[in-house]
C-alpha positions in Angstrom: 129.4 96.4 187.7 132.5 94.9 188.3 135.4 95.9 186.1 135.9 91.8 185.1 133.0 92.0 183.3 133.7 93.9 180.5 136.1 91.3 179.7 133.6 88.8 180.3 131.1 90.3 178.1 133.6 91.1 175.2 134.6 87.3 175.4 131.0 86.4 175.1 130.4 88.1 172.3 133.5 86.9 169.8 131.7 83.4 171.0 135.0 82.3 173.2 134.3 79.0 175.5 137.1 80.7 178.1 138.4 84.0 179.0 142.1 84.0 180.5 143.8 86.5 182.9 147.2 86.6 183.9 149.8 88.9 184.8 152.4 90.2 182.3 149.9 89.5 179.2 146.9 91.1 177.8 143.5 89.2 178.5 143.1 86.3 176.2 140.3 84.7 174.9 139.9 80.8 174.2 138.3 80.6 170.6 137.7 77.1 169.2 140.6 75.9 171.1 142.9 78.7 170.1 144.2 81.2 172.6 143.8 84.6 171.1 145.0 87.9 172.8 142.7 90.5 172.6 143.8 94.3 171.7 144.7 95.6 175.6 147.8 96.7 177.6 149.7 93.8 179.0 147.9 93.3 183.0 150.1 94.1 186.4 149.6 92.1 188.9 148.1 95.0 191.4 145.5 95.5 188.9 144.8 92.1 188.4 144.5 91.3 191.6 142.3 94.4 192.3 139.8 93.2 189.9 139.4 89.9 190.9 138.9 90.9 194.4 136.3 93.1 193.1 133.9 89.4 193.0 135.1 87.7 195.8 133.4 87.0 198.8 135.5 87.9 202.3 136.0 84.3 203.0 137.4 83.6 199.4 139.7 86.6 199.6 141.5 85.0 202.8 141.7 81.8 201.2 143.3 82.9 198.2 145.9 85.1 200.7 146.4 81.4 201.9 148.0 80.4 199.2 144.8 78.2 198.4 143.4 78.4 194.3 139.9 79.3 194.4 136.8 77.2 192.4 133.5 78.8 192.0 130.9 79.8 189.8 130.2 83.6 188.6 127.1 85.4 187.6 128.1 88.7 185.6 125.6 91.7 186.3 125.0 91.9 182.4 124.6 87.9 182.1 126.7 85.0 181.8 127.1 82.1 184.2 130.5 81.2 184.4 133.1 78.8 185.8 136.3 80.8 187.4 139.3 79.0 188.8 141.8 81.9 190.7 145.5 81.0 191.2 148.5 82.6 192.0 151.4 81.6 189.7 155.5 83.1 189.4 154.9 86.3 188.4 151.8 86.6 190.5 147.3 85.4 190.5 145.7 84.6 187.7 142.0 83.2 186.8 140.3 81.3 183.9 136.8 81.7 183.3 135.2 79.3 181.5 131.4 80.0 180.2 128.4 77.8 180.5 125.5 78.1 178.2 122.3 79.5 180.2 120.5 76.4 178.5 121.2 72.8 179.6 122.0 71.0 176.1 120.2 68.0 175.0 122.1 65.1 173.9 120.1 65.5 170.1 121.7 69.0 170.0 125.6 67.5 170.8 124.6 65.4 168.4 126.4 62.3 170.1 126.0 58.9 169.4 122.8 57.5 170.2 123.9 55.1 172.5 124.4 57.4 175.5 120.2 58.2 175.6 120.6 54.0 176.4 122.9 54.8 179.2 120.4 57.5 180.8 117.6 54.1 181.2 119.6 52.4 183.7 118.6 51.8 187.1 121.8 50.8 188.5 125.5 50.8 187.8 128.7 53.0 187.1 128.4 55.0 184.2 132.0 57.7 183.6 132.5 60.3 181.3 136.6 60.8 180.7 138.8 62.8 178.8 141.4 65.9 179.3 140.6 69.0 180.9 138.4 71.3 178.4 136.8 68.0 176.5 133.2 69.2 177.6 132.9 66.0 179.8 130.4 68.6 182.5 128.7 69.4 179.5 127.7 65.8 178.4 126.9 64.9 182.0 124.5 68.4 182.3 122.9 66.1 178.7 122.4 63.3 180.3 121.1 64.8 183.5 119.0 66.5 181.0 117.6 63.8 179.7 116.7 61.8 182.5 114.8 64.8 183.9 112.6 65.2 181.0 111.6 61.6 180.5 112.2 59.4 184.2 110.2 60.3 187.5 113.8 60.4 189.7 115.5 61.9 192.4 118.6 63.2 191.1 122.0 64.3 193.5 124.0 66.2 191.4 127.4 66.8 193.5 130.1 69.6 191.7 132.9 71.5 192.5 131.9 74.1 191.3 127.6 74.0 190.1 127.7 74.6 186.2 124.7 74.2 184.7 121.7 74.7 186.6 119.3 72.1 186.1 115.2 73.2 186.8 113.3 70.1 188.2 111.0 68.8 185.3 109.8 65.1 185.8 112.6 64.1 188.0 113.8 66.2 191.2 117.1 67.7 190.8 119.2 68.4 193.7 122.4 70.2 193.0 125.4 70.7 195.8 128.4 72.6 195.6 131.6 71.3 196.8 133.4 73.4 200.1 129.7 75.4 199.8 127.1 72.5 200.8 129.3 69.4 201.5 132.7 69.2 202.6 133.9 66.9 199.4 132.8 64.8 196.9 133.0 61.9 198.8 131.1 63.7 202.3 128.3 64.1 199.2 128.1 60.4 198.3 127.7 59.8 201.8 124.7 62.4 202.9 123.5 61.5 198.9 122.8 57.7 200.1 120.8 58.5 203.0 118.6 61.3 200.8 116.4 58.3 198.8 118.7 59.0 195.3 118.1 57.1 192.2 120.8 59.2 190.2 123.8 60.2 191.8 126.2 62.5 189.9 129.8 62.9 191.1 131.4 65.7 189.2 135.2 64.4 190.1 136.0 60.6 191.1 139.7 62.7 192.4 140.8 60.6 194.7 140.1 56.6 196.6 137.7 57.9 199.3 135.0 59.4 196.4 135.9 56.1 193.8 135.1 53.5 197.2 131.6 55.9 197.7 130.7 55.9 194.3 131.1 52.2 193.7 129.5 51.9 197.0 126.4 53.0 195.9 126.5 52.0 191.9 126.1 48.6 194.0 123.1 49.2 195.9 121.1 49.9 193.3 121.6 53.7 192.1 122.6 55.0 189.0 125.8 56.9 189.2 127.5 59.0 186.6 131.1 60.5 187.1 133.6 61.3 185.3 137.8 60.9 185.7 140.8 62.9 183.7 141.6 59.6 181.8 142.2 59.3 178.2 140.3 56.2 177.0 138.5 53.3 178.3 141.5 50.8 179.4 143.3 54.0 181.3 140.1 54.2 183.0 139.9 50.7 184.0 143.4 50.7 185.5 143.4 53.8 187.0 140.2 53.4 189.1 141.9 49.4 190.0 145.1 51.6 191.1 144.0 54.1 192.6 142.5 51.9 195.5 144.4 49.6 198.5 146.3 46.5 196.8 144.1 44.4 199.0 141.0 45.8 197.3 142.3 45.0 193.9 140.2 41.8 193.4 137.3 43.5 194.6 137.5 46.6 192.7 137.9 44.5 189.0 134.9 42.1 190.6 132.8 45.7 191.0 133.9 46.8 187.7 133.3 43.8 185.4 129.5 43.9 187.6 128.6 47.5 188.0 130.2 49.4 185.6 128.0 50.0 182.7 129.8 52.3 180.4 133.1 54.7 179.7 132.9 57.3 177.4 136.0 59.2 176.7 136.2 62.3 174.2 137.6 65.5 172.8 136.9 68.3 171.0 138.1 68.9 167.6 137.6 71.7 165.0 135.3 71.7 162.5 136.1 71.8 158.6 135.6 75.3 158.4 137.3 76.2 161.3 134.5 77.6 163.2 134.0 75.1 166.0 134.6 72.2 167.9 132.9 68.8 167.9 133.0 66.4 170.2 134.2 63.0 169.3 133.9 59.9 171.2 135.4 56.5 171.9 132.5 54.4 173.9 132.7 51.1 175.8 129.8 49.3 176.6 130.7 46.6 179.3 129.6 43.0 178.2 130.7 39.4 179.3 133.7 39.6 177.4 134.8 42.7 178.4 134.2 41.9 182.0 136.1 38.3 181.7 139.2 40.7 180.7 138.8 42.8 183.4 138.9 40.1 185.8 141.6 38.3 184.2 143.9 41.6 184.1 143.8 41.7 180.4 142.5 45.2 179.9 144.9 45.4 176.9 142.5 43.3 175.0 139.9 45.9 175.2 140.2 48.0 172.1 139.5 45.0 169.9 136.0 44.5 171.4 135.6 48.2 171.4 136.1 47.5 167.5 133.9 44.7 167.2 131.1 45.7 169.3 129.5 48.1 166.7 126.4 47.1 166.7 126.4 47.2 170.6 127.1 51.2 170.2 131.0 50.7 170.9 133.6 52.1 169.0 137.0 53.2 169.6 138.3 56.7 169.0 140.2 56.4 166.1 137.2 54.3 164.7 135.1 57.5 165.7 138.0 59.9 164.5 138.2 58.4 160.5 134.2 58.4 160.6 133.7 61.9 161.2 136.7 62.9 158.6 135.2 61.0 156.3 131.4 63.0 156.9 133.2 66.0 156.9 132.4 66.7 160.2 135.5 67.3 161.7 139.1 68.8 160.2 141.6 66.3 159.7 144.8 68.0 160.4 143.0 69.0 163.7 142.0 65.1 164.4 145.4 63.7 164.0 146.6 65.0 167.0 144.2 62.6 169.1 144.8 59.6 167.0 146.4 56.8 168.2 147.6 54.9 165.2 148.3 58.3 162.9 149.6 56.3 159.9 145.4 55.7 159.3 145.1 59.2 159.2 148.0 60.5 156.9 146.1 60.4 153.5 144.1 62.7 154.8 145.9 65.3 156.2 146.6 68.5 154.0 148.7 70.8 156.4 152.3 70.1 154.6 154.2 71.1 158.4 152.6 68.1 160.2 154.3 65.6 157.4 157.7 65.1 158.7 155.7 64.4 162.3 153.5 61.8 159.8 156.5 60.3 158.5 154.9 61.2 155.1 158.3 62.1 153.2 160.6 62.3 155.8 161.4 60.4 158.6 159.2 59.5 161.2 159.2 61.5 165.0 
């Protein structure tokens, strides 16, 4: 057994979503978005390194001599399927393993709005899942990959960097492919994905104009794709896929978008009331002719009112969502300010006294 493990099974069983290694600092374990040390000597970076090395292949070990971080998934001998990105920082490498449940979720058991089964139906058309790094984007997209295959007869390309969760075939085919292990990139995977007969396409990362042109590509000849980008609502999502491609494509790209894309779902994760986990929460667009007339007119800054008037479309924006949840006691407030944009809304209900000079609640404002 590798000696990694027994760090890995520890985190597993205090229920962490990440276990951290790095040099200088004792192993720390990820616990309902809290980074918590656990009781062990501070790591060097010889014995760091040698334990990492102890689950790497011979081709990994050169790349990370290379100066290259590593992304890969990792099966511990006792169980656990897990994420692992290796680095090498100042004071020498480091790695973050992140764990992913042995069963895929269903969307009923994340409990999200209902709204997202809806997006699961289409035929065609962009569907993206956004947020920050650690929302649980992968795990939404493993739901709604989840879904389809229990209900649609489909072929499904799933296309990741690195595989998460592993999807059996039910109904639908699923065909999963690793980035740098079955396809060169993301956008090499659209390409071969095309000419396989797909009706669902999954691309894990839209990183970069090549993979964003591919993808839209084939949300427009009839596929259904579902992606996701490290944007932090629906209106940064717009823009950044309209900047992100050549100037000359701009018309075309907000002429794709106010067609092809379907939906943006952007959330995070915040704690519950008693402290013991994290929800997601959710700001959804759901495009429609008005929405499409702004993208096409550049006035994307519009957005957010429709996304508050399209209730009984299944949009809502995230402070909308935010206040909701505080009010069903499903989520902690002093946790859900910080993703609030208009925090005024959210000051009566905040109890932790060291956030009210941030609040502007007798003091002045930040």
């Amino acid at each position: 057994m590798a000696r990694i493990d027994a760090f890995l099974k520890l985190g597993l069983a205090q229920g962490c979503s990440d276990v951290h290694l790095a040099v200088g600092v004792p192993p720390m374990l990820r616990m309902n978005g809290d980074l918590m040390p656990i009781k062990f000597r501070a790591l060097s970076d010889t014995e760091l390194e040698t334990y990492i090395h102890e689950i790497l292949s011979e081709a990994q070990k050169e790349r990370l001599a290379q100066g290259h971080d590593l992304d890969f998934s990792y099966v511990a001998e006792e169980g656990g399927r897990f994420r692992v990105n290796v680095f090498r920082k100042i004071t020498g490498v480091g790695a973050v393993f992140r764990f992913i449940p042995g069963d895929v979720p269903s969307l009923e058991k994340l409990d999200v709005p209902p709204v997202l089964a809806r997006f699961c139906d289409y035929h065609q058309g962009m569907v993206l899942v956004t947020g920050s790094t650690g929302t649980g984007k992968s795990t939404t997209l493993a739901a709604m990959i989840n879904h389809i295959n229990e209900r649609r007869n489909m072929n499904i390309i799933s296309l990741e960097d690195p595989i998460e969760f592993v999807h059996p075939s039910k109904k639908s085919q699923v065909i999963q492919r690793e980035v740098g292990t079955h396809v060169r990139s993301f956008a090499d995977g659209v390409r071969s994905a095309m000419r396989e007969d797909p009706d669902v396409i999954l691309v894990g990362e839209l990183r970069d104009a090549e993979t964003i042109m591919m993808a839209m590509t084939a949300a427009e000849t009839g596929h259904l794709v579902l992606g996701t980008l490290h944007t932090t609502g629906a209106v940064k999502t717009i823009d950044r896929i309209v900047d992100a491609l050549p100037g000359e494509l701009r018309e075309q790209t907000k002429a794709f978008l106010s067609m092809s894309l379907k939906a943006v779902i952007t959330q995070v994760l915040v704690k519950t009331p008693d402290g013991r986990g994290r929800r997601a929460v959710l700001e959804i667009l759901v495009n429609n002719r008005a929405i499409a007339k702004l993208i096409t007119t550049d006035q994307t800054h519009q957005i957010p009112s429709q996304l508050q008037t399209g209730k009984d479309a299944g949009m809502q924006l995230m402070d909308q969502a935010l206040l909701d949840a505080i009010q069903a006691k499903r989520i902690d407030a002093n946790d859900a300010i910080r993703f609030a944009n208009d925090k005024k809304k959210f000051e009566r209900f905040v109890t932790d006294t060291d956030l009210v000079p941030t609040l502007g609640m007798g003091g002045a404002e930040s």
